[in-house]
N, C-alpha and C positions, 0 to 999 in steps of 0.2 A: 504494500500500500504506500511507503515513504516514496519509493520510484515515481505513481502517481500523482500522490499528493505535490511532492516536487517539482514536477511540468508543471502540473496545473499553477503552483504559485508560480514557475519562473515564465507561462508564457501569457498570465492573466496581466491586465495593467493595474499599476499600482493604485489600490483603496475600491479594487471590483472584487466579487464574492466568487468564492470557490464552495463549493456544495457538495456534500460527505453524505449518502443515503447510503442504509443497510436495510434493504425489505428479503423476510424471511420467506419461503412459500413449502409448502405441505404438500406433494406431488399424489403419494402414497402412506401409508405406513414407514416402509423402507426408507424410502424416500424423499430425501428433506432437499431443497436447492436455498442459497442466500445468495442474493445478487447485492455487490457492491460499488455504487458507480460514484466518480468524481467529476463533476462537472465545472468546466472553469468556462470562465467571459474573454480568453485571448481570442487569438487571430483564425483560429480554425485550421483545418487540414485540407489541402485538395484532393479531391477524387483519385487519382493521380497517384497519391503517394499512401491510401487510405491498405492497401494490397502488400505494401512492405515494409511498413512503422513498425512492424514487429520484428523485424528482421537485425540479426547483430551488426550494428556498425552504420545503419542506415539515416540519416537526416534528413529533413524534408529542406529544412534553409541553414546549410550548412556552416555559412558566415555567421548567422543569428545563434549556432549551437557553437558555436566557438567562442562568440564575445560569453557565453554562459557557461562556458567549460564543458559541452555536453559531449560526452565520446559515441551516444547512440548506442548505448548500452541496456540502458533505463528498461525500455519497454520487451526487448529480449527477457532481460532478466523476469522480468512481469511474467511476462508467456510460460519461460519453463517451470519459474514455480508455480503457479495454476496448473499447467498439466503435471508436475508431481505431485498434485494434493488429491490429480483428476479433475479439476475443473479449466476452465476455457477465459479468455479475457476478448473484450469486443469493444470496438469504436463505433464512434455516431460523430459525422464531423461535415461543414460545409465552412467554406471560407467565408471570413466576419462574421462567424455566429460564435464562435465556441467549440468546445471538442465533450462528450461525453464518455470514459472508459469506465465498461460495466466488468468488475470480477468474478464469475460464477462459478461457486462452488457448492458441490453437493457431499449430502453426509448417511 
């Protein structure tokens, strides 16, 4: 979650809201799912880059991940622990809106 939460403050502008939900859901018995999404007010993602943000080493705006120290690691890291716990990580993103990343984990 710090990986998240991290983007979202470095690509939110300064004094806009970053949004932390955790909704539980009951699928089955067995089967419990907790989706956890971080929503921030930056620049958004294009379409474009929405297919390999996950990927190690990848940057959407490379120069903007450099002045921020970013190695384009963050969101890898995200990916494989979710699928080590078993669950999935997912974007919601248009440019100038904002980025949404939901962590889904089932238990």
């Amino acid at each position: 979650m710090i990986n998240l939460l991290t983007n979202a403050v470095t690509y939110s502008p300064e004094g806009s809201t970053v949004i932390l939900r955790a909704v539980p859901q009951v699928d089955t018995i067995e089967k419990k799912t907790v989706r956890i999404s971080v929503e921030d007010q930056g620049p958004g993602i294009g379409a474009e880059h929405l297919d390999r943000i996950f990927e190690r080493f990848y940057r959407c705006d490379k120069a903007r991940s450099r002045e921020n120290g970013g190695t384009g690691l963050g969101l890898a890291i995200v990916k494989h622990i979710a699928q080590c716990h078993g669950g999935t990580v997912e974007v919601e993103s248009r440019p100038g809106q904002g980025a949404v990343f939901t962590l889904i984990l089932q238990g």
